[in-house]
C-alpha positions as CSV (number, residue, x, y, z in Angstrom):
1,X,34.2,-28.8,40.0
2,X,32.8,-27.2,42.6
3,X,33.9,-25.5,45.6
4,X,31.5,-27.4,48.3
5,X,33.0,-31.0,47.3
6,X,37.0,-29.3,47.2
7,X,36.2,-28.3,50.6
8,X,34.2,-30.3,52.2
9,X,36.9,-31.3,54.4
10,X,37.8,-27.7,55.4
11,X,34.2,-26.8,56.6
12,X,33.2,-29.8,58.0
13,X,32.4,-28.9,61.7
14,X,35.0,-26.4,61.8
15,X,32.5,-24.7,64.1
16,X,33.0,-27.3,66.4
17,X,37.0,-26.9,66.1
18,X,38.2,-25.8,70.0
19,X,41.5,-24.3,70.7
20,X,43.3,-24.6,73.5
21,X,47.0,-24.8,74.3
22,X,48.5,-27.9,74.1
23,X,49.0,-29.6,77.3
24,X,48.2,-33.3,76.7
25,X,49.4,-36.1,78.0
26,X,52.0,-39.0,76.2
27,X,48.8,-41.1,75.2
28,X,47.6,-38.1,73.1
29,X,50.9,-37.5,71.7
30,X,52.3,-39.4,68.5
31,X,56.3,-40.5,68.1
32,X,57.9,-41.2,65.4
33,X,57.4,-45.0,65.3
34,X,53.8,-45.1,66.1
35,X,52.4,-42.1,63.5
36,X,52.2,-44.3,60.5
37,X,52.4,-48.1,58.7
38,X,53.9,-49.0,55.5
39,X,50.5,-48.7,52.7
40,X,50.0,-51.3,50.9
41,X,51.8,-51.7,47.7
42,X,54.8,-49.9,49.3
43,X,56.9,-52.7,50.5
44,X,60.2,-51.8,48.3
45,X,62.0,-49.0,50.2
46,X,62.8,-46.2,47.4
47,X,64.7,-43.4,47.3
48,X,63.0,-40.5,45.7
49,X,65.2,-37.7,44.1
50,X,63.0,-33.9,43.9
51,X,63.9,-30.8,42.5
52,X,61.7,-27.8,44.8
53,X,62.5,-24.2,45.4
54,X,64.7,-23.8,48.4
55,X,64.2,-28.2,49.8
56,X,67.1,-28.0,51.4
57,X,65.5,-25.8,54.0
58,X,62.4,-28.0,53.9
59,X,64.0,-31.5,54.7
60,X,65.1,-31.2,58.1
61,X,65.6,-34.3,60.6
62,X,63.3,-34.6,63.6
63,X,60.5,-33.6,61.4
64,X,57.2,-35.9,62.7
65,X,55.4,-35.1,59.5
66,X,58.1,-35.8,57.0
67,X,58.4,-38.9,58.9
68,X,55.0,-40.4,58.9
69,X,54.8,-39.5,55.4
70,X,58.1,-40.9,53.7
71,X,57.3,-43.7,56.3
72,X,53.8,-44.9,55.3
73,X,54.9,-44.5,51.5
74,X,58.2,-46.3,52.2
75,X,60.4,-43.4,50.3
76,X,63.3,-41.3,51.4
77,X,62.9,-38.2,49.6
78,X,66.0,-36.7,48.4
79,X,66.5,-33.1,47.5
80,X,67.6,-31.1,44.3
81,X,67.7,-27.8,45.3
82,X,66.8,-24.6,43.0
83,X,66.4,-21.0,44.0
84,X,63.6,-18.7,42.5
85,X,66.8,-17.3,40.4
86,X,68.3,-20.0,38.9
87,X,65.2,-22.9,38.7
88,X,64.6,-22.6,35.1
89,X,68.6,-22.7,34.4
90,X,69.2,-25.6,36.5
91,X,66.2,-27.3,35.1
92,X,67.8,-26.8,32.0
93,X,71.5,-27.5,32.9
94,X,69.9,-31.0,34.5
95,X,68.5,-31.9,31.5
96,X,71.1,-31.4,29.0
97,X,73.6,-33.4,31.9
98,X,71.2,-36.3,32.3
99,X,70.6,-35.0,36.0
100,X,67.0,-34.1,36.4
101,X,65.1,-35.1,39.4
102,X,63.0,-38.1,39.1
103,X,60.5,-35.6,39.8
104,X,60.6,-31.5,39.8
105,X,58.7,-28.5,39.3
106,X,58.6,-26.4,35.9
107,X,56.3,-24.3,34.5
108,X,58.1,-24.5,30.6
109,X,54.4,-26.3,29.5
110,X,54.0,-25.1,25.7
111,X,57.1,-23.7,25.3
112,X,59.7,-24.8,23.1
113,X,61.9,-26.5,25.4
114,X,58.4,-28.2,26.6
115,X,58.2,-30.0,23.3
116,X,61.9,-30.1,23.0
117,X,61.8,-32.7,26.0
118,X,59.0,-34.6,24.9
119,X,60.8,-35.3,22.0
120,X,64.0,-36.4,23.1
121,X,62.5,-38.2,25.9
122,X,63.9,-36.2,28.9
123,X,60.7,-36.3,30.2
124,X,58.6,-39.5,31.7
125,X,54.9,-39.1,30.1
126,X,52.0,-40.3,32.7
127,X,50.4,-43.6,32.5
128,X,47.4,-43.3,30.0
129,X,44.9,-45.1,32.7
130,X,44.7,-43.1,35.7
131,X,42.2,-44.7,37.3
132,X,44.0,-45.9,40.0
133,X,44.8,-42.1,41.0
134,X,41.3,-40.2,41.3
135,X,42.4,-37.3,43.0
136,X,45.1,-36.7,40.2
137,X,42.5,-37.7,37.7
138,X,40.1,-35.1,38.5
139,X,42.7,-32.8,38.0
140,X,43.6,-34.3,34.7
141,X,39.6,-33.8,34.0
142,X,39.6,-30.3,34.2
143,X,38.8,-28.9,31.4
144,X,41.3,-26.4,30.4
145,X,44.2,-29.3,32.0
146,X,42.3,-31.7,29.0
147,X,43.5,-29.5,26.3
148,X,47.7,-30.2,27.1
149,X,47.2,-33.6,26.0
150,X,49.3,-33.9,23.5
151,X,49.0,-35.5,19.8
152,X,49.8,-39.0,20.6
153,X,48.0,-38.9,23.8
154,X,50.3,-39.1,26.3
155,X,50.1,-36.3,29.3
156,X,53.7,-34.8,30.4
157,X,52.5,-33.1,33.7
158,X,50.2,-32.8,36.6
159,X,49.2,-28.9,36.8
160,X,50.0,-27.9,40.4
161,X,46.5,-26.2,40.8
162,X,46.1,-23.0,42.9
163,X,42.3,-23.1,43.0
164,X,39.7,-25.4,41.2
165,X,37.6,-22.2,40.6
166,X,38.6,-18.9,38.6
167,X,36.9,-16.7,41.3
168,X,40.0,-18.0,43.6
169,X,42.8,-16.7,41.2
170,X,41.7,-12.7,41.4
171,X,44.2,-12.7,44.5
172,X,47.2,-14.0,42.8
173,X,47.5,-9.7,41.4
174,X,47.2,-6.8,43.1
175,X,48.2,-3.6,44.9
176,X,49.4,-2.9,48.8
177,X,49.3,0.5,49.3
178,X,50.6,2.9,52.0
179,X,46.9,3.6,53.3
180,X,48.0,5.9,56.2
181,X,50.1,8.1,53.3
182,X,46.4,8.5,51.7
183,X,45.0,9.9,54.2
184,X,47.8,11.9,55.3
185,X,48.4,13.0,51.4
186,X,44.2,13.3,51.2
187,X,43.8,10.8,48.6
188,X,40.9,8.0,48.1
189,X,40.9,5.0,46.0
190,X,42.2,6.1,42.9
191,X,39.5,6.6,39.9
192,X,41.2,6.7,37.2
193,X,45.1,6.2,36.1
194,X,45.6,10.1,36.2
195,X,44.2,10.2,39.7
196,X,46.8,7.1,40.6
197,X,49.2,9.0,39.0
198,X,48.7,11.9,40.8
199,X,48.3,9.8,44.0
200,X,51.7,7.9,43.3
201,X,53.8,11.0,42.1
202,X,52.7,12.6,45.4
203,X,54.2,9.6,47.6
204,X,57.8,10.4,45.7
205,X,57.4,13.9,46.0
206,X,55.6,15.3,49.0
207,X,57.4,13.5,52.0
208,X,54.6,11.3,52.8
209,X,57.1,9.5,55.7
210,X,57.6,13.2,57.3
211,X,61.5,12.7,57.5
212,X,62.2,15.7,55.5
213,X,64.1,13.7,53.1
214,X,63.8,12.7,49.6
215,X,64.0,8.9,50.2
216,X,60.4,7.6,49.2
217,X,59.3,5.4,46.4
218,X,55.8,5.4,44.2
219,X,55.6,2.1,43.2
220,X,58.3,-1.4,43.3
221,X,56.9,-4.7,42.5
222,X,57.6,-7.9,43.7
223,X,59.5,-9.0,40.6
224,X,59.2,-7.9,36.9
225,X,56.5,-10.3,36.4
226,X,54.0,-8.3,38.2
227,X,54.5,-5.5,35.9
228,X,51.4,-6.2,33.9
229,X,49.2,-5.4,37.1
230,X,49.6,-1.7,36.2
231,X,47.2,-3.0,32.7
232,X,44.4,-4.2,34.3
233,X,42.1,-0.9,33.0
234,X,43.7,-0.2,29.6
235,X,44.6,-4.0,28.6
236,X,43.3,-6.7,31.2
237,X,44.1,-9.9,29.3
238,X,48.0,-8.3,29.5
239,X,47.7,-9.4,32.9
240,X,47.0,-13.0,32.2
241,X,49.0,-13.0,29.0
242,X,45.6,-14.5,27.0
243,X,44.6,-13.9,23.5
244,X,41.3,-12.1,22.9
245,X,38.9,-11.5,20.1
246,X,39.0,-8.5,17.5
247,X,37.1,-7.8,14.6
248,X,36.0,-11.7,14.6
249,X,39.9,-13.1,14.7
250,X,42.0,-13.9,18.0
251,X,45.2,-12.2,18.4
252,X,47.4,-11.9,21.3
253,X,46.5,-9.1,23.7
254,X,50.2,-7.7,23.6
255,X,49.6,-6.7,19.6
256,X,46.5,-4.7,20.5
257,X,45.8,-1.0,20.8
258,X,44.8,-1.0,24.3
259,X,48.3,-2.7,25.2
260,X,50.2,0.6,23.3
261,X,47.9,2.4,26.4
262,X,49.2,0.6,28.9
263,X,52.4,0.4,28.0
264,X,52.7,4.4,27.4
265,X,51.1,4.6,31.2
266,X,53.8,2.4,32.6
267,X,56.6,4.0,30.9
268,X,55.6,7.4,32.1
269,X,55.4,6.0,35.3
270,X,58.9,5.3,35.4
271,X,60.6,7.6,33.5
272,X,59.0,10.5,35.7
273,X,60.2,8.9,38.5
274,X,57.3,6.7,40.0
275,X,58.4,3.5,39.5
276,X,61.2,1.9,41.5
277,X,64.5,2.3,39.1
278,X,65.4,-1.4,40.0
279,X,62.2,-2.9,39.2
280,X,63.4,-5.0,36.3
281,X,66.3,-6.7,38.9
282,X,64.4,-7.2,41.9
283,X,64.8,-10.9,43.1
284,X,64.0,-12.7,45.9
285,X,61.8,-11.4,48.8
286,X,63.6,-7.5,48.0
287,X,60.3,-5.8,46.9
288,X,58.5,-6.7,49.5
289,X,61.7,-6.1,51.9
290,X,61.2,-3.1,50.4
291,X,58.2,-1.6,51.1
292,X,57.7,-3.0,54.1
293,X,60.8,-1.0,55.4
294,X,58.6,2.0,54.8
295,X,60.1,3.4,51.8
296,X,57.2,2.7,49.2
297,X,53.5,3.4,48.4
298,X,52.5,1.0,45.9
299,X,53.3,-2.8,46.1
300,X,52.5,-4.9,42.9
301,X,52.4,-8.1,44.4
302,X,49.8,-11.6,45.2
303,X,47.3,-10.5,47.7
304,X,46.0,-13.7,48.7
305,X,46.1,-14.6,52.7
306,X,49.4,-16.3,52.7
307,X,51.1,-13.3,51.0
308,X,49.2,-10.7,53.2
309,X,50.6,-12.9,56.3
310,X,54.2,-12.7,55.0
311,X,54.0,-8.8,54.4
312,X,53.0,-8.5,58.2
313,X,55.9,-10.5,59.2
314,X,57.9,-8.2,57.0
315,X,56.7,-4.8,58.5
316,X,56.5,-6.3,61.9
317,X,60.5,-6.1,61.5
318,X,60.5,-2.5,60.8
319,X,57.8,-1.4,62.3
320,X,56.6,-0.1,65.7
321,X,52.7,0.7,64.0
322,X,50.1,-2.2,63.2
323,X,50.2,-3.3,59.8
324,X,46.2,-3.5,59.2
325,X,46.5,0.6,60.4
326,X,48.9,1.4,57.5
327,X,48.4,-1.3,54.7
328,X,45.5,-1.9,52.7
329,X,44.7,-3.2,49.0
330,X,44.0,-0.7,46.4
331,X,40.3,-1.3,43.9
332,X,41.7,-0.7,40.4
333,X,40.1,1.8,38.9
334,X,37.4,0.9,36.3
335,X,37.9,0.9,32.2
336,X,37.2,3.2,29.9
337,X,34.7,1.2,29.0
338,X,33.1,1.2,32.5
339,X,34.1,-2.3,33.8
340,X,35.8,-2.7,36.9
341,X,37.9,-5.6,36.3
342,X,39.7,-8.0,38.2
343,X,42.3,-10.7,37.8
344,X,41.7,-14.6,36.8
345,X,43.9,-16.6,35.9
346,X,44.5,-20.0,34.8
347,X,44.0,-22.9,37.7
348,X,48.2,-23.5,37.6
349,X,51.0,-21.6,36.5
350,X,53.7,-24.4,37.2
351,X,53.3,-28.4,37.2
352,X,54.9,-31.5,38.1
353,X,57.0,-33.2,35.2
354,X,58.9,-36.5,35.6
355,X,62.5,-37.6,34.9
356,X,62.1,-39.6,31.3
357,X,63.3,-43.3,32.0
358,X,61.8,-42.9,34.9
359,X,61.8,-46.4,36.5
360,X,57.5,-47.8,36.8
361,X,58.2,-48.5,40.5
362,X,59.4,-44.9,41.3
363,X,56.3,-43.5,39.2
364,X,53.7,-45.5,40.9
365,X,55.2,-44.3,44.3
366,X,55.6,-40.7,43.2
367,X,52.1,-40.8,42.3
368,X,50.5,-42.9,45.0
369,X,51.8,-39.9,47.2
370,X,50.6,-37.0,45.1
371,X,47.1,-38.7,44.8
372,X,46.9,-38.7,48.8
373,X,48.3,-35.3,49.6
374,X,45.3,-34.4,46.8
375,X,43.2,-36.6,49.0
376,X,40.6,-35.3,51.6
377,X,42.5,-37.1,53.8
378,X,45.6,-35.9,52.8
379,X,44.4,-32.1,52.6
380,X,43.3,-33.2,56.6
381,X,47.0,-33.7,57.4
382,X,48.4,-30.8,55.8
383,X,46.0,-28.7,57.3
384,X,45.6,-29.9,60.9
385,X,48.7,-32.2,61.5
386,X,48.5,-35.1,62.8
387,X,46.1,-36.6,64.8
388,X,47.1,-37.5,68.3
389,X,49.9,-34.7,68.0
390,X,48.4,-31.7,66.6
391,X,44.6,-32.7,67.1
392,X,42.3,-35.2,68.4
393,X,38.7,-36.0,67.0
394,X,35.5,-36.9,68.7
395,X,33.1,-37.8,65.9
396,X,32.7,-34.4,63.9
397,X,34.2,-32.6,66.7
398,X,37.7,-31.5,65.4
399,X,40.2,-30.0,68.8
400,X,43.8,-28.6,67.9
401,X,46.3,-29.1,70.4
402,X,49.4,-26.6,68.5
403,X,51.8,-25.7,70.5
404,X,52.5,-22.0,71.9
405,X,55.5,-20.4,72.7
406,X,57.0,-18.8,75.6
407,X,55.1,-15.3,74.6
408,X,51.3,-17.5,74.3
409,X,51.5,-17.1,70.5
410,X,50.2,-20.2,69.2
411,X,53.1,-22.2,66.6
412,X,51.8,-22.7,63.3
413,X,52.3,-26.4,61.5
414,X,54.7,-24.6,59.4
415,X,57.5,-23.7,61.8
416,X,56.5,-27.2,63.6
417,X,56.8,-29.2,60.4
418,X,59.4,-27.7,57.7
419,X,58.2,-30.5,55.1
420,X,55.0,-29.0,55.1
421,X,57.0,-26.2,52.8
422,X,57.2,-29.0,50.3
423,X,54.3,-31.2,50.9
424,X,51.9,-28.2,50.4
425,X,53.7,-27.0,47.5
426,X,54.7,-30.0,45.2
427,X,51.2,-31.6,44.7
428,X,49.0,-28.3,44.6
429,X,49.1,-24.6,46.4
430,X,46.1,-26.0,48.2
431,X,44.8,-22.0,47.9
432,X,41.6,-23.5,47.4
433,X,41.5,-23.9,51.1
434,X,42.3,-19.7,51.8
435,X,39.2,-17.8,50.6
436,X,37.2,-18.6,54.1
437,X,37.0,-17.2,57.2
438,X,37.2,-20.0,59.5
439,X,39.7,-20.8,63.0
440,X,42.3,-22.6,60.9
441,X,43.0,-19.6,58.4
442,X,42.7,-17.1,61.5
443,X,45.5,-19.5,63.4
444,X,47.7,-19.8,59.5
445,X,47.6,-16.5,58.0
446,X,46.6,-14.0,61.1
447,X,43.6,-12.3,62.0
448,X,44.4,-8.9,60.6
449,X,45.8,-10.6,57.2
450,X,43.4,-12.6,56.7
451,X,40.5,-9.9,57.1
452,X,42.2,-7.5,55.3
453,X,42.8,-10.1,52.4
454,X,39.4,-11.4,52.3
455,X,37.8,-7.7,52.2
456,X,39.5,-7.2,49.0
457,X,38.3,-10.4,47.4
458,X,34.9,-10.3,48.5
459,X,34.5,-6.7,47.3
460,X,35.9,-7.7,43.8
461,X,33.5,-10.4,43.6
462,X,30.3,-7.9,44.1
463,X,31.9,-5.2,41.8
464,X,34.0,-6.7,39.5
465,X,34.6,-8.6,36.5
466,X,36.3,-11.3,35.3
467,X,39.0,-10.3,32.8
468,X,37.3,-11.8,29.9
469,X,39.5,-15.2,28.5
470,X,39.4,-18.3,27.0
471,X,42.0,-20.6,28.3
472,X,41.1,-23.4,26.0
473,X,42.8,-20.6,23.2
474,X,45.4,-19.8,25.3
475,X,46.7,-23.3,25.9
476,X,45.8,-24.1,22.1
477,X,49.0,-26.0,20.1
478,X,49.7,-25.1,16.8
479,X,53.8,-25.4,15.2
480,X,53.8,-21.8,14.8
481,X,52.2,-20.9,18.3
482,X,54.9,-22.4,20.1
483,X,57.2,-20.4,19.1
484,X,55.7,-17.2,19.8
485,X,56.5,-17.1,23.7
486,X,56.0,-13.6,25.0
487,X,57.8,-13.1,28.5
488,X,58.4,-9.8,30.4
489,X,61.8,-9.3,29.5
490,X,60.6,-7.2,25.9
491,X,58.0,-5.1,28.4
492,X,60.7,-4.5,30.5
493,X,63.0,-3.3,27.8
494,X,60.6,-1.2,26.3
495,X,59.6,0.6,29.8
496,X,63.3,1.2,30.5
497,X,64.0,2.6,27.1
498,X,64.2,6.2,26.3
499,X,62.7,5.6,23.2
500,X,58.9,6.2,22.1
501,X,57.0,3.1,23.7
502,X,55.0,3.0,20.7
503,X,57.9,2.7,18.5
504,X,59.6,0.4,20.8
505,X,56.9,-2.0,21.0
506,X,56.4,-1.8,17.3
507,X,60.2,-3.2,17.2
508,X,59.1,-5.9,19.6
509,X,55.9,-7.0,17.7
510,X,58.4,-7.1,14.3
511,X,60.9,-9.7,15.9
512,X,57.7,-11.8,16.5
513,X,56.4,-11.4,13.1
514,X,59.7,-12.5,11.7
515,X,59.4,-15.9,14.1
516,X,55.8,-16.8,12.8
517,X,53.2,-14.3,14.8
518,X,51.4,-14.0,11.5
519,X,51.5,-17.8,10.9
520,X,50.7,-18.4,14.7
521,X,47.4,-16.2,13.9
522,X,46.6,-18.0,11.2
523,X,46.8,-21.0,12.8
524,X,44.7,-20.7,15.8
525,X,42.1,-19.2,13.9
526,X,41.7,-21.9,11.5
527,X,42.3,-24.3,14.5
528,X,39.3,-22.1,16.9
529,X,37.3,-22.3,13.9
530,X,37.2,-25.8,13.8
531,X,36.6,-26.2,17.2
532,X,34.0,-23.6,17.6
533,X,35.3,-21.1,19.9
């Protein structure tokens, strides 16, 4: 699909869009009982249940937008409430208790408790004809999203897609680094992973704060997960967990020689004292609390727009020095093979699953909403607010009216609307809307963010590429595949381990063996062969 028709409504006239502060009169302005009417086919008042990250925080009263929205679909939306440390426990906790959401976001897709739940119903398949949907059935179109249907041809989720391109997804890994420690240290862009070594080593040992005090860090992480960013020149498709190619048969990246390579860099790294020591229990916002206090070098973390924005808010609180003057994004170094590569990903890491018994009436509502908020005209609301409130419209002439506060700084839709933190999340990340340069992204992400995020991605576009991966592989079912789950618990194991990496791994690679890896080989190669890939 491409980009032009997913953003149409982003770029239409945007340069017409004005901005001014707001200042209009009641006529302009919307209340709460003019801003919407019951749609059609939403007559029954329902009550909604949803499991989100955090929704507590997101469903607040006197919130216009939450209003208009729950008000034209007739629903009251009731929250569930997971944290980014417990969700997949809850999840499962809910399921075994009968008390799942009637609708909540996993990311447990191909995984044994996936099929687990399809099997003893605990989760709601989609209707077969989606038809009536077309913004979720262009989703459900895409390609790689064709391949989870399952054997009997029922779909369990709606991928919550980042981006409908794999260009978009290089953001979603990468490096912050201390650029004013560079230049103080006189280093450039690492070349190579000795010459990052060297460069990261120097920020633990040579004071690169000027405190005279042994209190700096080479590298932390957002969570364990972003580990496999340190892989992107020995072992790329480490980074996006795919299977690649050898010798005419695929295998999973993590049993190649090129992974041992990485791996023995990353345990070096921390065993000489590079890597943050508390790496593997980060949680939360605490790595990027982290560095942004001024006590790291490295960052392994998203570098897209919105993450960029919230690491300036972070250093704003500890620092007196401009963020764009002391943070920038680090190239990987090429290959040994010559390639510079970059990240890509698939176009969702989590999705939308239903309650099973879900009642038809709650379905159709759930996904009469999603299919809007996938809508240009839903994308429109999300984006600019809501007309007559946040902006009015002459033609193609599009003028915001956000608010400012007492400082001039103009108020972004997200402090104005908390439900945005949900209605921007649950459907899609809507980061196909991030990668342009336009008055909306300057007012959402900042200026300085937003530049020094796009500068990154646009160099990585004309020097890099793609790791190299077949998703339609990767998302490939076979009885013995799903039981081969990797997850960054055994890499972080193995990093923290005295032991020889090597022979660590080895260890690793044999408790997979004994659960089917062979078999799992064997069966998406007979499987690919079939299929042609």
């Amino acid at each position: 699909m491409s980009k032009k028709v997913m953003l149409q409504m982003m770029v239409f006239c945007l340069t017409a869009i004005s901005l001014f502060a707001t200042g209009q009169d009641e006529e302009q302005a919307g209340s709460g009982s003019s801003i919407y009417q019951v749609r059609e086919g939403c007559e029954e008042p329902l009550e909604i249940s949803m499991g989100w990250w955090g929704i507590d925080t997101f469903l607040v009263e006197n919130d216009q937008l939450r209003e208009k929205i729950e008000g034209e679909f007739n629903i009251k939306i009731k929250g569930q409430n997971f944290t980014w440390s417990d969700w997949q426990e809850k999840c499962r906790l809910w399921a075994v208790s009968g008390e799942l959401p009637d609708v909540f976001a996993n990311s447990i897709v191909n995984t044994p408790d996936y099929f687990k739940w399809i099997d003893q119903g605990i989760i709601e398949p989609l209707p077969r004809d989606l038809s009536e949907y077309p913004n979720i059935d262009r989703v459900m179109k895409i390609e790689e999203i064709k391949a989870l249907t399952q054997p009997d041809g029922n779909r369990y989720i709606i991928p919550r897609i980042k981006q409908y391109e794999d260009d978009q997804t290089t953001m979603a890994r990468g490096m912050f680094v201390r650029k004013d420690w560079m230049e103080k240290l006189n280093f450039e862009n690492p070349g190579s992973f000795e010459e990052f070594y060297a460069m990261t080593r120097a920020f633990v040992e040579d004071d690169p704060d000027g405190n005279g005090m042994d209190d700096t860090v080479g590298i932390t992480t957002h969570n364990k997960h972003y580990l496999p960013t340190l892989f992107l020149s020995t072992c790329p498709n480490a980074l996006n967990d795919s299977w690649v190619k050898r010798d005419g048969q695929w295998i999973p990246s993590w049993t190649t020689p090129e992974f041992n390579e990485g791996l023995t860099q990353v345990h070096k790294l921390f065993h000489d004292g590079i890597l943050d020591p508390d790496m593997a229990i980060l949680k939360g916002m605490e790595g990027r609390e982290k560095f942004a206090s001024g006590k790291v070098g490295v960052y392994l973390a998203q570098t897209t727009p919105g993450n960029a924005k919230q690491l300036k808010l972070s250093w704003e609180k500890y620092n007196d020095t401009p963020f764009e003057d002391s943070i920038g994004i680090l190239h990987v170094w090429p290959s040994k093979d010559g390639v510079q590569y970059r990240h890509t990903e698939k176009s969702f890491w989590s999705s939308t699953y239903f309650r099973g018994g879900l009642e038809e009436e709650k379905m159709e509502r759930i996904l009469m909403l999603y299919d809007y908020l996938l809508s240009e005209e839903g994308v429109k609301l999300l984006t600019y607010g809501i007309e007559g409130e946040d902006y009015v419209q002459d033609g193609d002439q599009i003028t915001l009216t956000w608010e400012k506060d007492a400082d001039g700084n103009t108020i972004d839709l997200l402090n104005k609307y908390k439900s945005l933190g949900i209605f921007q999340g649950m459907p899609s990340w809507y980061e196909f809307t991030w990668y342009e340069d336009n008055p909306i992204n300057r007012l959402n992400f900042t200026e300085e963010a937003l530049k020094m995020s796009l500068d990154s991605f646009n160099w990585k576009m004309e020097n890099a590429e793609a790791i190299p991966t077949n998703y339609l592989i990767d998302l490939m079912v076979t009885p013995a595949k799903t039981k081969i789950v990797f997850n960054s618990d055994s890499l972080i194991r193995v990093v923290l381990s005295p032991e020889d990496p090597i022979l660590g791994w080895e260890k690793v690679i044999d408790d997979f063996r004994a659960k089917g890896l062979n078999q799992a080989i064997y069966e998406v190669n007979e499987k690919a062969q079939l299929l042609g890939y």
